[in-house]
Residue frames as a rotation matrix with the C-alpha (Angstrom) as fourth column:
UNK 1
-0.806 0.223 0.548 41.23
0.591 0.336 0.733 27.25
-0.021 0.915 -0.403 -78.87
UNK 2
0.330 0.942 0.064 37.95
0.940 -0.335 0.071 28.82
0.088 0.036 -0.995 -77.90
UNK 3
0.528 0.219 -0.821 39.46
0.303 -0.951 -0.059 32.26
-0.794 -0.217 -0.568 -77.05
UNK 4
-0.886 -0.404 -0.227 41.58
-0.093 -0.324 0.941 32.40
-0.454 0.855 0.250 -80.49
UNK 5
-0.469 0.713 0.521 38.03
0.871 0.275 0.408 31.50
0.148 0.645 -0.750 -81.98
UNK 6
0.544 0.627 -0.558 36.36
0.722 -0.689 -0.070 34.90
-0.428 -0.365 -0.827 -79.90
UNK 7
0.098 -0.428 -0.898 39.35
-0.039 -0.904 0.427 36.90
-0.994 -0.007 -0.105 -80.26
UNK 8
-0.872 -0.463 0.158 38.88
0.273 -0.191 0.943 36.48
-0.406 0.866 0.293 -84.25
UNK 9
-0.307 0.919 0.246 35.34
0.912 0.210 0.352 36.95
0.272 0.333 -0.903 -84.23
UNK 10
0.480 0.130 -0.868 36.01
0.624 -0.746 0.233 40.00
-0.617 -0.653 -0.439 -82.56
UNK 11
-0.443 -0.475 -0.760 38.43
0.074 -0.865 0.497 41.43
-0.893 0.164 0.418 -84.65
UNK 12
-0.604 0.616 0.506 35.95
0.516 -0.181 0.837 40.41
0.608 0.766 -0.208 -88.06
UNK 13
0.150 0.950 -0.274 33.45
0.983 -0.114 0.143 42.18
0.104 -0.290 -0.951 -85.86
UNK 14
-0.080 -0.538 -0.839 35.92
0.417 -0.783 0.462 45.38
-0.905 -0.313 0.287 -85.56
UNK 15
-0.859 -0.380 0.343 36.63
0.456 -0.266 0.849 45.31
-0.231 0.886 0.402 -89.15
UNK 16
-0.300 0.809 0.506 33.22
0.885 0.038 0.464 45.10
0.356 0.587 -0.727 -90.36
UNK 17
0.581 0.553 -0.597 32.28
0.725 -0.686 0.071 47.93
-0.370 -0.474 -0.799 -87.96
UNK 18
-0.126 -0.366 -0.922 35.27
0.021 -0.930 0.366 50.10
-0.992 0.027 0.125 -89.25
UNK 19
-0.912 -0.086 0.402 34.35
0.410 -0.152 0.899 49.63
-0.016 0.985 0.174 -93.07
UNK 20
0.439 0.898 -0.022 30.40
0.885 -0.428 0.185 50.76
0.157 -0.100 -0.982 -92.08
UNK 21
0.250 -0.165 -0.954 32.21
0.466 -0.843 0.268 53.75
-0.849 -0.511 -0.134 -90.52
UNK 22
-0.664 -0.621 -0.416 34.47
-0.143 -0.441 0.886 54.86
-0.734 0.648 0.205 -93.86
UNK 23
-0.703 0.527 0.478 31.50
0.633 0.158 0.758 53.49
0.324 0.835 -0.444 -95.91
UNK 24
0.335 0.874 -0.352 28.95
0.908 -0.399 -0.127 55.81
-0.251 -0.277 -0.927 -93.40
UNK 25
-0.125 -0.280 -0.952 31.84
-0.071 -0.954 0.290 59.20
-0.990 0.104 0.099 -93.77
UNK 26
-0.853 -0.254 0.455 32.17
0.456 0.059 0.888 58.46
-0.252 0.965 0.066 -97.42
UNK 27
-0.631 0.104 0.769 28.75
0.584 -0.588 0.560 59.32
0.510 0.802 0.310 -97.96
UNK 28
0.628 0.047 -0.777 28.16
0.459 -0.829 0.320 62.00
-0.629 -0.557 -0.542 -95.45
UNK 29
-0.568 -0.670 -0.478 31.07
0.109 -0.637 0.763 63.85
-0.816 0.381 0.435 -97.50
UNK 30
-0.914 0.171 0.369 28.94
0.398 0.190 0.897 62.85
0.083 0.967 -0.242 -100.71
UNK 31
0.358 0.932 0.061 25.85
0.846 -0.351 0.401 64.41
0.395 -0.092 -0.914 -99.36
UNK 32
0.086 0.217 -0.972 27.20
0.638 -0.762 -0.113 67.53
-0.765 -0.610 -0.204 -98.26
UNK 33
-0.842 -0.440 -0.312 28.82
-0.034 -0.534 0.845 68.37
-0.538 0.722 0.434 -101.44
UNK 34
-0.182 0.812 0.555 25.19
0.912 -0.071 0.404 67.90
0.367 0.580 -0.727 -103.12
UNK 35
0.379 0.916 -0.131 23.49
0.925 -0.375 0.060 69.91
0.005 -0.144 -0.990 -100.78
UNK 36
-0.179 -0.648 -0.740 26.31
0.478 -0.715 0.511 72.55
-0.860 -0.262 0.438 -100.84
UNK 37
-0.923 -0.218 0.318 26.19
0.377 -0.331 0.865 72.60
-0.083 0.918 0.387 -104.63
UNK 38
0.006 0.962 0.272 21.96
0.888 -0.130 0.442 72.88
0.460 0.239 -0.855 -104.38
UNK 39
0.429 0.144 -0.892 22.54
0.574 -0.806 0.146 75.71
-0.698 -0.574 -0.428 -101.69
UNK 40
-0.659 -0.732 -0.175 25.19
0.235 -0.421 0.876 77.55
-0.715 0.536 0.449 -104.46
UNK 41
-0.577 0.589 0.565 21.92
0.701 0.002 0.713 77.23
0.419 0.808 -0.414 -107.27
UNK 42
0.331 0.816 -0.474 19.94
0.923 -0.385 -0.018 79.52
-0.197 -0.432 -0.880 -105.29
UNK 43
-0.039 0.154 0.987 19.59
0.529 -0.835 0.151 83.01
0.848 0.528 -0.049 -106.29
UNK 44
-0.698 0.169 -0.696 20.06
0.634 -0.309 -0.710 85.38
-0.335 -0.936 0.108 -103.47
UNK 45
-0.763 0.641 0.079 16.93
-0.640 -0.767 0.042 87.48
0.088 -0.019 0.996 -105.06
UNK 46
0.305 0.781 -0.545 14.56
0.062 0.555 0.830 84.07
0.950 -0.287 0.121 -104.14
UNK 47
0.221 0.109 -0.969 15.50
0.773 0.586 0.242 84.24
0.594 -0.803 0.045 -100.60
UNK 48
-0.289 0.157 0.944 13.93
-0.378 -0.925 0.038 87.29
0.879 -0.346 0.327 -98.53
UNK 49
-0.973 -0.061 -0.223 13.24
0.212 0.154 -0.965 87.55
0.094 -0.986 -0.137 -95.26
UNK 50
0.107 0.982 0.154 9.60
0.817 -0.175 0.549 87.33
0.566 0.067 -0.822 -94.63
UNK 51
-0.842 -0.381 0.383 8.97
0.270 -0.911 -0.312 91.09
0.468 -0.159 0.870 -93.91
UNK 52
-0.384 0.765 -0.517 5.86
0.897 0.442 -0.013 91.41
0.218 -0.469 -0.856 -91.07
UNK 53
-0.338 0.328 0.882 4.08
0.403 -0.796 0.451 94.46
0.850 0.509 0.137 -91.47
UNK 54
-0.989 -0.150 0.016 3.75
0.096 -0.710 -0.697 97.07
0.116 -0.688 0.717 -88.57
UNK 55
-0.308 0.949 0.061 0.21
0.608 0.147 0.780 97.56
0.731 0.278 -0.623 -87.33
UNK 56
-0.946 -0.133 0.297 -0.37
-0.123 -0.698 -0.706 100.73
0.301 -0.704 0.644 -85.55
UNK 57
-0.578 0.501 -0.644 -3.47
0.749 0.639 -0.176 101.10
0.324 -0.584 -0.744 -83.44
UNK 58
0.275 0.449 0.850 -5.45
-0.144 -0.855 0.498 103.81
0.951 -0.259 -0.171 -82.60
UNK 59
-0.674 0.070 0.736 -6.10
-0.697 -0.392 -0.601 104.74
0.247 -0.917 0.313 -78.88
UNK 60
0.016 0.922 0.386 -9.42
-0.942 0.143 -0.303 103.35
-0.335 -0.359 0.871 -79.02
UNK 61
0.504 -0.271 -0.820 -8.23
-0.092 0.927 -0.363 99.75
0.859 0.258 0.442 -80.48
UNK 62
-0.372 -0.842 -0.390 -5.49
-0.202 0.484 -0.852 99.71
0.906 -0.238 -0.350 -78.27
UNK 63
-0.530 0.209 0.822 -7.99
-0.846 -0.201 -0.494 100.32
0.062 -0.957 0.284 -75.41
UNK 64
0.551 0.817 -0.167 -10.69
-0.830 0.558 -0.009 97.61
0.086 0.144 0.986 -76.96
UNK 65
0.213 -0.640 -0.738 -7.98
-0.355 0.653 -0.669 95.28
0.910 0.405 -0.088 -77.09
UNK 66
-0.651 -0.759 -0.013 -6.94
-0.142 0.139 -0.980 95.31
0.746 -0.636 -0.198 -73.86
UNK 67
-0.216 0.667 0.713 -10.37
-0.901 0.144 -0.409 95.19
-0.375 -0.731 0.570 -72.48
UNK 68
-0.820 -0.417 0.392 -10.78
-0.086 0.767 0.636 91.92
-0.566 0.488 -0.664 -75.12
UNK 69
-0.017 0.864 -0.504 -13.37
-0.356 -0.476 -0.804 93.62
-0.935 0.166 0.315 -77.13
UNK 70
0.257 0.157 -0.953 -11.92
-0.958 -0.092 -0.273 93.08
-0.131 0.983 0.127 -79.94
């Protein structure tokens, strides 16, 4: 009697865990397809690569520098 009582609490305890699962993919699928559709709204002329500007040195910088003049 007592283990047909566990072994049915166990298997409501299975179930319940596999409907969270199909109810957790369900919307994992439903959030990607937003953020897919928000990625798709972007303009590829709003998204640049931040572009870091060369800075040459003189001699005499590169020398202050390295002594930590500057």
């Amino acid at each position: 009697m007592k283990q047909q009582q566990s072994l049915r609490r166990l298997q409501n305890e299975l179930n319940t865990l596999k409907s969270e699962n199909e109810l957790g993919d369900k919307k994992n699928e439903e959030l990607k397809k937003i953020l897919s559709e928000q990625i798709k709204k972007f303009k590829p002329e709003d998204i640049k690569n931040t572009i870091t500007p060369e800075i040459k040195y003189t001699l005499w910088e590169r020398i202050k520098k390295a002594l930590g003049i500057i």
